[in-house]
MISE-55508 format. One record per atom (N, C-alpha, C, O): residue in one letter; z, y, x; chain. Coordinates in steps of 0.2 Angstrom, whole numbers. Each point is the difference from the previous one (the first is absolute). Layout:
N
+------+-------+-------+-------+-------+
| rest |    up | north |  east | kette |
+------+-------+-------+-------+-------+
|    A |     Z |     Y |     X |     A |
...
+------+-------+-------+-------+-------+
END
This chain:
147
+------+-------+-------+-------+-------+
| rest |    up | north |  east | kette |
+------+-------+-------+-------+-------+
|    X |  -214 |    -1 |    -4 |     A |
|    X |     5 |     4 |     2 |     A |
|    X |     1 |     5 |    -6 |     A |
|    X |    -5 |     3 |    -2 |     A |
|    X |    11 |    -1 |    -1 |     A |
|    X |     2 |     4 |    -4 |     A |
|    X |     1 |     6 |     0 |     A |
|    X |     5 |     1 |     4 |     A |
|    X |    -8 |     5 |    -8 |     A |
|    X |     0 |     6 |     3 |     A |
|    X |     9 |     4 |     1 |     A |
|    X |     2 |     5 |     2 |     A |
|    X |     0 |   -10 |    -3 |     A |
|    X |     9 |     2 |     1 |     A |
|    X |     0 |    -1 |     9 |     A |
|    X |     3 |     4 |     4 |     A |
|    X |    -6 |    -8 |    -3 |     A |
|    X |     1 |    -4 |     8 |     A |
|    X |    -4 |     3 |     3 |     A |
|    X |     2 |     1 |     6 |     A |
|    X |    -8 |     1 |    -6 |     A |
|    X |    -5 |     6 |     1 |     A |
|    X |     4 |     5 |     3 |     A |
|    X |     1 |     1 |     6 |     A |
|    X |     1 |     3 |   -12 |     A |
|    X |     3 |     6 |    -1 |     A |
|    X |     7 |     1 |     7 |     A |
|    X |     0 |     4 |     5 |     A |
|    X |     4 |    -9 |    -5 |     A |
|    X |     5 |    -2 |     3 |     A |
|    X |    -4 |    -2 |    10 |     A |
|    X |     2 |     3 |     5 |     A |
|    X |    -5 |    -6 |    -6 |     A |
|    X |    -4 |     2 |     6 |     A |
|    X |    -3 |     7 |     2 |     A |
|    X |     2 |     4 |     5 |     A |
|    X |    -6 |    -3 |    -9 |     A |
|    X |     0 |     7 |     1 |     A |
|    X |     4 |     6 |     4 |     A |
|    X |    -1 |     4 |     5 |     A |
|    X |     6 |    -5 |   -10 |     A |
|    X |     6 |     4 |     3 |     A |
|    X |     3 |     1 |     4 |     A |
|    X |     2 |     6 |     2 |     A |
|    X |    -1 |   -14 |     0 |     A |
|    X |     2 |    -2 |     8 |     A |
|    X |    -4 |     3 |     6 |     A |
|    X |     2 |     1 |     6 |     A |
|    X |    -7 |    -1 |    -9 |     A |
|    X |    -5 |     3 |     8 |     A |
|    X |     0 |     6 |    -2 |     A |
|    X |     4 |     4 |     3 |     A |
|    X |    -5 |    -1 |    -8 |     A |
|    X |     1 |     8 |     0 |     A |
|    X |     6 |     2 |     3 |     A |
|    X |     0 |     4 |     5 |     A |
|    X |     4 |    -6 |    -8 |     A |
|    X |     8 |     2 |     3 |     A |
|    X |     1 |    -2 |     9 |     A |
|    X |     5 |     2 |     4 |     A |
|    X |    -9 |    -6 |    -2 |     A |
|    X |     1 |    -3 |     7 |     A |
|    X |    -6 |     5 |     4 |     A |
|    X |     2 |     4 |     4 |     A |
|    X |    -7 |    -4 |    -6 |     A |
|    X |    -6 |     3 |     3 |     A |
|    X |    -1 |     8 |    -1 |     A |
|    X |    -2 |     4 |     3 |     A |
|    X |     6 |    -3 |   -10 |     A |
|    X |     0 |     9 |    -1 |     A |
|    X |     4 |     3 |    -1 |     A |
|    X |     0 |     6 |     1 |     A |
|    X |     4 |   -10 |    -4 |     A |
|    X |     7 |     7 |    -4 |     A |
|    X |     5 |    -1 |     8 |     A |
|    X |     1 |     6 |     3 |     A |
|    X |     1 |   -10 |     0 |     A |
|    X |     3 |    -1 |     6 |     A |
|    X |    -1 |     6 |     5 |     A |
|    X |     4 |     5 |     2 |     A |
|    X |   -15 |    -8 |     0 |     A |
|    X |     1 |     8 |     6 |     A |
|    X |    -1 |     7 |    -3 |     A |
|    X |     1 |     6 |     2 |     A |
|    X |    -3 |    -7 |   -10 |     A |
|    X |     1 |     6 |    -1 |     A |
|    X |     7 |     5 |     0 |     A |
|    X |     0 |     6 |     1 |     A |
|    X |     4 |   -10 |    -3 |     A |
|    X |     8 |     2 |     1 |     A |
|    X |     3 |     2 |     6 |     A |
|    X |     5 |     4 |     1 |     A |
|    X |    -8 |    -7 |     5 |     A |
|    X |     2 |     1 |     8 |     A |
|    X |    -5 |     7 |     1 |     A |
|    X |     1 |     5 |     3 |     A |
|    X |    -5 |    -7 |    -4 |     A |
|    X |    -7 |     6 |     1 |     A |
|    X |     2 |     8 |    -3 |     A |
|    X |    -3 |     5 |     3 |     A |
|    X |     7 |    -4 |    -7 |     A |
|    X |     1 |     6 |    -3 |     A |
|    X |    11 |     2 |    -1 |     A |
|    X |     3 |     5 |    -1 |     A |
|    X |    -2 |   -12 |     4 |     A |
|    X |     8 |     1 |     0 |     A |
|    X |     4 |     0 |     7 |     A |
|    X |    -3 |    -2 |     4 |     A |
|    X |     9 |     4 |    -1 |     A |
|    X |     3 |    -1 |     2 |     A |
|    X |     3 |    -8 |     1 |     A |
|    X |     5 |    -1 |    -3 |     A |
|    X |    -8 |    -6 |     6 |     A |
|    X |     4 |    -5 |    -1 |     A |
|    X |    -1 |    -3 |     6 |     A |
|    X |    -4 |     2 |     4 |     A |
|    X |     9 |    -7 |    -3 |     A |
|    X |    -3 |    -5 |     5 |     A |
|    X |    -3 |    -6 |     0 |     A |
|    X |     3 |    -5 |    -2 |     A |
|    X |   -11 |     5 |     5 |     A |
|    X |    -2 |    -3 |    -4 |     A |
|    X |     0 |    -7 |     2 |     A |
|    X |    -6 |    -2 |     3 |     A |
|    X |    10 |    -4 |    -4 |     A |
|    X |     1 |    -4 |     4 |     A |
|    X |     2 |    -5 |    -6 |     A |
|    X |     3 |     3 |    -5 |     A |
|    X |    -3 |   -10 |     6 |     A |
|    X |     2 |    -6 |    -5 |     A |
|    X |     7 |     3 |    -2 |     A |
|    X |     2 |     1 |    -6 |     A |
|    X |     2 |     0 |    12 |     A |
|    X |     8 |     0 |     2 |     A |
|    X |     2 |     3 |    -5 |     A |
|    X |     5 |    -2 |    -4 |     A |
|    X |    -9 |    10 |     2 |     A |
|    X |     3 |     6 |    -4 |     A |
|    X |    -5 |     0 |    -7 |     A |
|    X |    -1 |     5 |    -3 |     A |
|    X |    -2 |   -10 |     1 |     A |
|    X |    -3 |    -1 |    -6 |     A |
|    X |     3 |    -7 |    -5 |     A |
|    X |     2 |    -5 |     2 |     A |
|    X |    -2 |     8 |    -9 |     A |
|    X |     2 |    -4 |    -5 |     A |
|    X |     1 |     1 |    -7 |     A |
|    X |     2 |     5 |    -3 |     A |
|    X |    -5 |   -10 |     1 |     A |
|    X |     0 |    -3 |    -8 |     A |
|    X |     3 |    -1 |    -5 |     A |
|    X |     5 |    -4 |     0 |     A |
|    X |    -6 |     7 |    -4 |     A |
|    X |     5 |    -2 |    -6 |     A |
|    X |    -1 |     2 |    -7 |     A |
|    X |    -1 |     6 |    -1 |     A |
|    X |     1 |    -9 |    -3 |     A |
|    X |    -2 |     0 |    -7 |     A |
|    X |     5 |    -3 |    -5 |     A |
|    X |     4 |    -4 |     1 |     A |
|    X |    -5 |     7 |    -7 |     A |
|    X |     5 |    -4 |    -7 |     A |
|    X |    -5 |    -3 |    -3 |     A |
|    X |    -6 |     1 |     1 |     A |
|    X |     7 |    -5 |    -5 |     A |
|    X |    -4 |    -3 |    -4 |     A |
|    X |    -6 |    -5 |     2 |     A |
|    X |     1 |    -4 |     4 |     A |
|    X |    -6 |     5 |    -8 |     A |
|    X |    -8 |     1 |     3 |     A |
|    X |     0 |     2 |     9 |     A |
|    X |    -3 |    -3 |     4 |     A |
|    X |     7 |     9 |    -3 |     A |
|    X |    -3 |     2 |     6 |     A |
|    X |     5 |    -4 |     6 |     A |
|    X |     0 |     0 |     6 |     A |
|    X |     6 |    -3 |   -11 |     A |
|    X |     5 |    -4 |     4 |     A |
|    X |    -5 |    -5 |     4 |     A |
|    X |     0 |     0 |     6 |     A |
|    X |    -2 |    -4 |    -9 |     A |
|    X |    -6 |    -7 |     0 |     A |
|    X |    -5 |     2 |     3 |     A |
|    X |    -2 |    -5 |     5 |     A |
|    X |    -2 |    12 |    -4 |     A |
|    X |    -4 |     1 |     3 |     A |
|    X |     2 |     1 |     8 |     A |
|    X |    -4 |    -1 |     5 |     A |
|    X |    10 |     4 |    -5 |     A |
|    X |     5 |     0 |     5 |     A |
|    X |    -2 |    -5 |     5 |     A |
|    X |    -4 |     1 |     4 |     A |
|    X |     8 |    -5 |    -7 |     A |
|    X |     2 |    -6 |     3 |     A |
|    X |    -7 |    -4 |     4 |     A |
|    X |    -1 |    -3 |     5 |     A |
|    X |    -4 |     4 |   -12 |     A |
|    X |    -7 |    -3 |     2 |     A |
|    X |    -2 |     3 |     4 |     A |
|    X |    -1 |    -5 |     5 |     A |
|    X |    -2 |    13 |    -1 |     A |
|    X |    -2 |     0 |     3 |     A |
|    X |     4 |     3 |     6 |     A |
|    X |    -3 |     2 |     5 |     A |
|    X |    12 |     0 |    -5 |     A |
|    X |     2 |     1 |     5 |     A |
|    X |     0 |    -5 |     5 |     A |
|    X |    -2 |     0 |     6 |     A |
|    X |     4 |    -6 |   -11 |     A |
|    X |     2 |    -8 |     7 |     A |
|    X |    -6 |    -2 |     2 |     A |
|    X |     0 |    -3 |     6 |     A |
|    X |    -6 |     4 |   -10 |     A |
|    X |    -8 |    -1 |     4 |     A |
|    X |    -3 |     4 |     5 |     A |
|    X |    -4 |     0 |     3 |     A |
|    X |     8 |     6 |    -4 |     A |
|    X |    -1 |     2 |     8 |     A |
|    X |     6 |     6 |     2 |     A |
|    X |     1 |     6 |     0 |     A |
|    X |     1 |   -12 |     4 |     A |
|    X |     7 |     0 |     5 |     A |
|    X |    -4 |     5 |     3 |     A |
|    X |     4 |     5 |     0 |     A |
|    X |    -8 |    -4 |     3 |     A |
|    X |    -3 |     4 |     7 |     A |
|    X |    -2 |     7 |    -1 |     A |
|    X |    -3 |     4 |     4 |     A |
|    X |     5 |    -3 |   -12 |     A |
|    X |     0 |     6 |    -4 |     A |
|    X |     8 |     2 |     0 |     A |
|    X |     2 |     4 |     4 |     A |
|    X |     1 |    -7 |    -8 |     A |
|    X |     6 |     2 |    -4 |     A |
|    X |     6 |    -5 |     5 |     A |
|    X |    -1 |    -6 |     1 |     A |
|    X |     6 |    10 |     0 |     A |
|    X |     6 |    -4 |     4 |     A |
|    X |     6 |    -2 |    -8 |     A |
|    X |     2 |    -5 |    -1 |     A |
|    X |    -1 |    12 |    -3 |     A |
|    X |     3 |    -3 |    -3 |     A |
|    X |    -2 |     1 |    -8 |     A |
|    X |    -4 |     4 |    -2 |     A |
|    X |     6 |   -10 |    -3 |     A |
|    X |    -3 |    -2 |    -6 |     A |
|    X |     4 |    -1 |    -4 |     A |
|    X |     3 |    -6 |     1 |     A |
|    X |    -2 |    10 |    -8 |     A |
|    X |     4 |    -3 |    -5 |     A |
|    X |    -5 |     0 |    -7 |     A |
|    X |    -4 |     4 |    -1 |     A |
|    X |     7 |    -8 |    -3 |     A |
|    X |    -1 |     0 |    -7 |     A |
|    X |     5 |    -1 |    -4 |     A |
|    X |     4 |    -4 |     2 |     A |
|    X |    -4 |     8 |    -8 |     A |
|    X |     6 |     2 |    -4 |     A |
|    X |    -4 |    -3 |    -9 |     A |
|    X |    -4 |     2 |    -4 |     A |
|    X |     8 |    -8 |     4 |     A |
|    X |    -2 |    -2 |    -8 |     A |
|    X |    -6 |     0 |     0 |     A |
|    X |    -4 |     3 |    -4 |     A |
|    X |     0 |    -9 |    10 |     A |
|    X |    -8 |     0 |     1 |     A |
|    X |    -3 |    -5 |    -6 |     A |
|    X |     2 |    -6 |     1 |     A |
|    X |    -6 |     8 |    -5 |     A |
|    X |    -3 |    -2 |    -4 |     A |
|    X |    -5 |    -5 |     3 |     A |
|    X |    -2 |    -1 |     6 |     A |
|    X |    -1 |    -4 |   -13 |     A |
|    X |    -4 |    -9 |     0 |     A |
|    X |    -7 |     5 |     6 |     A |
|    X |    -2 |    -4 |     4 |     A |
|    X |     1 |     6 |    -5 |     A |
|    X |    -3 |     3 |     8 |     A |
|    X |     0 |    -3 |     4 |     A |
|    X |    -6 |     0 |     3 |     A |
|    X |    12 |    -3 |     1 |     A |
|    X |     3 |    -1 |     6 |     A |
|    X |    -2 |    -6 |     2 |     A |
|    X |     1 |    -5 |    -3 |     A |
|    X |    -5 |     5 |     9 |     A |
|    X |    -1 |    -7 |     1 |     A |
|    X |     3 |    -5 |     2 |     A |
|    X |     3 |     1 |     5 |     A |
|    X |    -2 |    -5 |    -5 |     A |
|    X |     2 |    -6 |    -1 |     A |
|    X |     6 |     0 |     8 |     A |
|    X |    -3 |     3 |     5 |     A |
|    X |    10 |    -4 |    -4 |     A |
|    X |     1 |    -1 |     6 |     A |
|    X |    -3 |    -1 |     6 |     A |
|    X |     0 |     3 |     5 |     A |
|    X |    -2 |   -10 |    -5 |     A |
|    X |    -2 |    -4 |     4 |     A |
|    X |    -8 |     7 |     3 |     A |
|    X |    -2 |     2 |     5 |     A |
|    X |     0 |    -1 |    -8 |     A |
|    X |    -8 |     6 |    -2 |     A |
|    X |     4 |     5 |     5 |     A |
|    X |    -1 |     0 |     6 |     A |
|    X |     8 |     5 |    -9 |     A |
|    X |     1 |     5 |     2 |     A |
|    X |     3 |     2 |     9 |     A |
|    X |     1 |     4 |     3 |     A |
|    X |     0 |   -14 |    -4 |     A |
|    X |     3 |     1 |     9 |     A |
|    X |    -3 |    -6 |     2 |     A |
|    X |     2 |    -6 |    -2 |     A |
|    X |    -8 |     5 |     6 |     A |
|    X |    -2 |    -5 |    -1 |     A |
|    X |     4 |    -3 |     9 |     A |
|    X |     3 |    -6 |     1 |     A |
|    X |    -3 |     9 |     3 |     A |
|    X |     3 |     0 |     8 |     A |
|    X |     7 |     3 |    -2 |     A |
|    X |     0 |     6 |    -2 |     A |
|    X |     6 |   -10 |     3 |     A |
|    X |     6 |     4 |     1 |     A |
|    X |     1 |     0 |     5 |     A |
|    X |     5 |     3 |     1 |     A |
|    X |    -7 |    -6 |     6 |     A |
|    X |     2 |     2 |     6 |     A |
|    X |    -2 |     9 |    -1 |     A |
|    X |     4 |     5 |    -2 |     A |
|    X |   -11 |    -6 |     3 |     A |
|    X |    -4 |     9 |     0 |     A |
|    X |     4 |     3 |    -3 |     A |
|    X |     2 |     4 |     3 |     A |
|    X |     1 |    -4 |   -10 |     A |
|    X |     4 |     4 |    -5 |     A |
|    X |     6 |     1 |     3 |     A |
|    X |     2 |     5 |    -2 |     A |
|    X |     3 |   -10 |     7 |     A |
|    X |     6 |     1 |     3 |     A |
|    X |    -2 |     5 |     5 |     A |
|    X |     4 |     4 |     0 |     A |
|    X |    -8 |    -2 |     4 |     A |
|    X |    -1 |     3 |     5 |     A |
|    X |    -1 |     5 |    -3 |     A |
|    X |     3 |     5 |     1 |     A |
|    X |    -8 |    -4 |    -7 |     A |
|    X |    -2 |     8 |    -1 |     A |
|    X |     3 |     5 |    -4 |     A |
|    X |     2 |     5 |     2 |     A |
|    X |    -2 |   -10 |    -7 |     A |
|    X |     5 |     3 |    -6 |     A |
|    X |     9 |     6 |     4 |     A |
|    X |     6 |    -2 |     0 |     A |
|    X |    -8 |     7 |     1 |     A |
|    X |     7 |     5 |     0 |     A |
|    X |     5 |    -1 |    -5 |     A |
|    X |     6 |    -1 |     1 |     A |
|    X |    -9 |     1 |    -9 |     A |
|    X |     2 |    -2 |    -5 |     A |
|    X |    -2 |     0 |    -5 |     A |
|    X |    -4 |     4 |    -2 |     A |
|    X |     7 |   -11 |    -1 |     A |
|    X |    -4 |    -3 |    -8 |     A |
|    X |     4 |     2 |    -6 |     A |
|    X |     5 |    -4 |    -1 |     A |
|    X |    -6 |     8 |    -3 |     A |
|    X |     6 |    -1 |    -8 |     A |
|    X |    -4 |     0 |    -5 |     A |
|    X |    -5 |     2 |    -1 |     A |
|    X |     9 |    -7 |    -2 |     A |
|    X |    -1 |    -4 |    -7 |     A |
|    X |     6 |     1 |    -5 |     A |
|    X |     5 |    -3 |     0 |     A |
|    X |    -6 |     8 |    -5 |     A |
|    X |     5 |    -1 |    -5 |     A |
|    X |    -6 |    -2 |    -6 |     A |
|    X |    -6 |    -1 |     1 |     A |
|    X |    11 |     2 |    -6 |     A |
|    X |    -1 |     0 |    -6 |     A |
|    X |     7 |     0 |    -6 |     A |
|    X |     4 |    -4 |     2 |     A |
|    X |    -4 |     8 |    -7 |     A |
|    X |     5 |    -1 |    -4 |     A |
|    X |     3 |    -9 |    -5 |     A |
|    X |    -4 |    -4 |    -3 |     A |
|    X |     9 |     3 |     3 |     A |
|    X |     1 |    -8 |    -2 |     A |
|    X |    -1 |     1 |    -8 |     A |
|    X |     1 |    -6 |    -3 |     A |
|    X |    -3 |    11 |     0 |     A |
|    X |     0 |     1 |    -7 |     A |
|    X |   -10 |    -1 |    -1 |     A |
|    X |    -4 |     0 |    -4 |     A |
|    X |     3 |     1 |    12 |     A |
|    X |    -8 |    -1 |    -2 |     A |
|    X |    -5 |    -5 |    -1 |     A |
|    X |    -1 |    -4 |     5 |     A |
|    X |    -3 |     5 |   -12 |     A |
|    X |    -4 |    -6 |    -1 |     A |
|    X |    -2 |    -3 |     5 |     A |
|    X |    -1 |    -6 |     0 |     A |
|    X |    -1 |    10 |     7 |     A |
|    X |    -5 |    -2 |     6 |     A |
|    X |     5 |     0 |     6 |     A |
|    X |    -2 |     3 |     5 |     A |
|    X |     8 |    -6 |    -5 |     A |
|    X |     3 |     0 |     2 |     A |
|    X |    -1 |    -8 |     3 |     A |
|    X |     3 |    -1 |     5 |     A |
|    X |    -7 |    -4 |    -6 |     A |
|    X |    -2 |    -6 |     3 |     A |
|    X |    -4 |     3 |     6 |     A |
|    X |     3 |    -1 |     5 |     A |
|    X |    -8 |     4 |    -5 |     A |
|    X |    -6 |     3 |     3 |     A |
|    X |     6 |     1 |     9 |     A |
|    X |     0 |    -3 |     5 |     A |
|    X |     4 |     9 |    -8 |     A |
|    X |     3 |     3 |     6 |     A |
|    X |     5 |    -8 |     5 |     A |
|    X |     0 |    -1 |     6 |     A |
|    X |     3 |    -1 |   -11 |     A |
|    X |     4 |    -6 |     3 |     A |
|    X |    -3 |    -7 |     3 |     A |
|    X |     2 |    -5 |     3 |     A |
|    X |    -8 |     6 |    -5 |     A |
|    X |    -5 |    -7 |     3 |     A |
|    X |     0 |     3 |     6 |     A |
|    X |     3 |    -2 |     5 |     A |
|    X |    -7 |     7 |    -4 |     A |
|    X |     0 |     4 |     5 |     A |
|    X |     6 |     0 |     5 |     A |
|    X |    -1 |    -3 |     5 |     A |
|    X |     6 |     5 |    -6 |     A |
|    X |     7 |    -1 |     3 |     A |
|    X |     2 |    -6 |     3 |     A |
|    X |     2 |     0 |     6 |     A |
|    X |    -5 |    -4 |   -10 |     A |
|    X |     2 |    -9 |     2 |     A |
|    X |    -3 |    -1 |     2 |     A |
|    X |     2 |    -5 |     2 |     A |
|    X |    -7 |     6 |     0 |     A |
|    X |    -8 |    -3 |     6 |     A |
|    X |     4 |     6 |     5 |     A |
|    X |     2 |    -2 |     6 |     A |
|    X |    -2 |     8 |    -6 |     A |
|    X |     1 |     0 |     7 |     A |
|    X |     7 |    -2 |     2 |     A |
|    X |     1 |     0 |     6 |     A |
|    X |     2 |    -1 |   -10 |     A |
|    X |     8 |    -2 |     1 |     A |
|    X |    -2 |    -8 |     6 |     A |
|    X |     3 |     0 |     5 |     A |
|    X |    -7 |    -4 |    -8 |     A |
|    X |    -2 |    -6 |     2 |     A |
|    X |    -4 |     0 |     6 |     A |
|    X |    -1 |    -4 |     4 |     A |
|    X |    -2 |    10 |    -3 |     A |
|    X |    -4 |     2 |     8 |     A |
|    X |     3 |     3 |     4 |     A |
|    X |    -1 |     1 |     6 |     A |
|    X |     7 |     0 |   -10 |     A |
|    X |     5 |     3 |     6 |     A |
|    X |    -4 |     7 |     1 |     A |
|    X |     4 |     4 |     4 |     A |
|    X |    -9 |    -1 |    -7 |     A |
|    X |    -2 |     6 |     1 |     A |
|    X |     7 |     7 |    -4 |     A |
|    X |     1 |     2 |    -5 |     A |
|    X |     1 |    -1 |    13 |     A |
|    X |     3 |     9 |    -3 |     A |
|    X |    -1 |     4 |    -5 |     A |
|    X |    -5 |     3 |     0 |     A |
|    X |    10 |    -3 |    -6 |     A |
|    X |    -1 |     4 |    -5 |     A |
|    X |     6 |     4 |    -5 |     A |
|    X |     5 |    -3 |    -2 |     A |
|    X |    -6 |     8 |     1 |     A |
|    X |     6 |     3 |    -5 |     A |
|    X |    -1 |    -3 |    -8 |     A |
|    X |    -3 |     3 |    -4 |     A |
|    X |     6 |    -7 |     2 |     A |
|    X |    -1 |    -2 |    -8 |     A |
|    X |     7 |     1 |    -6 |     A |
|    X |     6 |    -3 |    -1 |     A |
|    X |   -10 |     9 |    -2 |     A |
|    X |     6 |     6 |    -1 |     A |
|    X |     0 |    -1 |    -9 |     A |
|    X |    -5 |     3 |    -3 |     A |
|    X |     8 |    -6 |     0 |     A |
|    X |     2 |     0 |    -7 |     A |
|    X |     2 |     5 |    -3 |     A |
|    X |     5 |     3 |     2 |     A |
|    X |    -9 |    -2 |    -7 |     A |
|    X |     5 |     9 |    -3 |     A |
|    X |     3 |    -4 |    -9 |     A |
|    X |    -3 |    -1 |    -5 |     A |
|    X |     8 |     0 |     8 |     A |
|    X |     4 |    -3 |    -5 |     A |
|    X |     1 |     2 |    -9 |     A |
|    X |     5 |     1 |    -3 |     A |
|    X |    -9 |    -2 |     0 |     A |
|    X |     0 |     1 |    -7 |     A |
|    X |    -6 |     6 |    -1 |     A |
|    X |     0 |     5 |    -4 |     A |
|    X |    -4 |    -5 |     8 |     A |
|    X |    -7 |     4 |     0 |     A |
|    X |    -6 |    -5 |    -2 |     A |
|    X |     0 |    -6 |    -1 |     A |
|    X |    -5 |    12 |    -1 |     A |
|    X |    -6 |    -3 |    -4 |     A |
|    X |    -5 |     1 |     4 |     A |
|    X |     1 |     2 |     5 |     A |
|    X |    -7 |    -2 |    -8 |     A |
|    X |    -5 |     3 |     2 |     A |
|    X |     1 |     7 |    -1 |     A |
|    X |    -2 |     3 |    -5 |     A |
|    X |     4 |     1 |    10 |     A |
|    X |     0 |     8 |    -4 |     A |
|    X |     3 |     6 |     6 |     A |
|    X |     3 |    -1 |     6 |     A |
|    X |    -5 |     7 |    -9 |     A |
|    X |     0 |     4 |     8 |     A |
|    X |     7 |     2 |     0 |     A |
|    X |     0 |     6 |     3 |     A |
|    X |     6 |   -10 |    -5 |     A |
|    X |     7 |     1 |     4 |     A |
|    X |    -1 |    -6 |     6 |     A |
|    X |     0 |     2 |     6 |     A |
|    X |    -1 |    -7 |    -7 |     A |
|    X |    -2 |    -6 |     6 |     A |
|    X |    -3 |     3 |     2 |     A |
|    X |     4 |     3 |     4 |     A |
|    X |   -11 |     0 |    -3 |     A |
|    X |    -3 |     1 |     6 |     A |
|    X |     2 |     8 |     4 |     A |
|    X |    -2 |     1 |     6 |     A |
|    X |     5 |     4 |   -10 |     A |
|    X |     3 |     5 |     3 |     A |
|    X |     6 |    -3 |     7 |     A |
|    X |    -1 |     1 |     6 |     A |
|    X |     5 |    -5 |   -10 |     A |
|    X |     5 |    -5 |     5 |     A |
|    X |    -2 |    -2 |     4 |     A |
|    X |     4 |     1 |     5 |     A |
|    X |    -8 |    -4 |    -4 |     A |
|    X |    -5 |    -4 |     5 |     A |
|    X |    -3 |     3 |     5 |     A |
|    X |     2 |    -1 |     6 |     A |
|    X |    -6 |     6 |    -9 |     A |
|    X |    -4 |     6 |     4 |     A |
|    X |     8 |     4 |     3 |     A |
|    X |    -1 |     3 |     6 |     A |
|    X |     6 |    -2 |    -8 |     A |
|    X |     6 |     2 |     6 |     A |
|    X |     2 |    -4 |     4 |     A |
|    X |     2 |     3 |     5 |     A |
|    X |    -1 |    -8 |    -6 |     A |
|    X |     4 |    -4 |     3 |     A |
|    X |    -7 |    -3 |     7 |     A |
|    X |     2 |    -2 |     5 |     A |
|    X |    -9 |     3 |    -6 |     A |
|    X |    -6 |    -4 |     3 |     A |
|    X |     2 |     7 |     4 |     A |
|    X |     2 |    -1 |     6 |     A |
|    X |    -2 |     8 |    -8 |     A |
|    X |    -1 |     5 |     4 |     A |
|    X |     7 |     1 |     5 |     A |
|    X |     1 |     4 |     5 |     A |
|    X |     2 |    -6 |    -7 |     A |
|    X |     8 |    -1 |     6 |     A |
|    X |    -2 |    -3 |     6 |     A |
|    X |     3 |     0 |     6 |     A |
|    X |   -10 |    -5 |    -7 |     A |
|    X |     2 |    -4 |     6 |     A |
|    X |    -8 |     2 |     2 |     A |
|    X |    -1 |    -3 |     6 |     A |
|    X |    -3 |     7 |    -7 |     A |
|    X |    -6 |     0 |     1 |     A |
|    X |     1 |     5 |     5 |     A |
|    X |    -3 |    -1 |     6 |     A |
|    X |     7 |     8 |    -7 |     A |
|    X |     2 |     9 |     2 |     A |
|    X |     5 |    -1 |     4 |     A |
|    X |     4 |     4 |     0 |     A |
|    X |    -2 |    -9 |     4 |     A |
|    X |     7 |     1 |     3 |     A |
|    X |     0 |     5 |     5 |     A |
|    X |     6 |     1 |     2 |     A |
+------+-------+-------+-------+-------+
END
């Protein structure tokens, strides 16, 4: 096992077992699947993705914006789309069509397009890797998250 995949483990329990209660513990939230959700650019797009859809019973809703070679394999990241049509509140996947990792995001797209799994798959039209896409993203993700 490779200390990248280590690392990435890691974080998933930390973030699920620590930074989570400690955020209800000290905040004003509600603390329930319904009113929790993920989302990342890049690296944290992939990570997103990796461990929001691995625990549905955590996070309702889940996006990744221009999710980097991180991202696990579709078939990996939804392995049940029945469970994923039932849980999932909402799924978003952009990425910019100028971006080199712009495969990553649209395989993605097309397996759940193919499971029929529920999802927002948002092209930001002559964008790159870069933080005008992910500002866009993050407004457009926060319209449907704050309603």
């Amino acid at each position: 096992m490779g200390v990248e995949f280590t690392a990435y483990a890691a974080f998933e329990k930390e973030l699920i077992g620590d930074l989570v209660p400690f955020i209800e513990s000290r905040y004003s939230v509600q603390a329930d699947r319904e009113h929790r959700a993920l989302a990342g650019l890049s690296m944290g797009g992939g990570q997103s993705l990796n461990f929001g859809l691995a625990n549905l019973n955590v996070f309702a809703w889940v996006g990744g914006f221009s999710s980097a070679p991180n991202t696990a394999q579709p078939a990996q990241l939804v392995p049940d789309a029945a469970s994923a049509r039932k849980q999932l509140k909402l799924l978003w996947v952009s990425c910019g069509d100028k971006d080199s990792l712009f495969n990553i995001s649209e395989g993605v797209h097309k397996y759940l397009d193919e499971q029929k799994v529920p999802h927002i798959w948002h092209i930001d039209v002559g964008g790159a890797h870069d933080f005008p896409v992910w500002k866009n993203d993050l407004y457009h993700l926060s319209t449907l998250l704050f309603r």
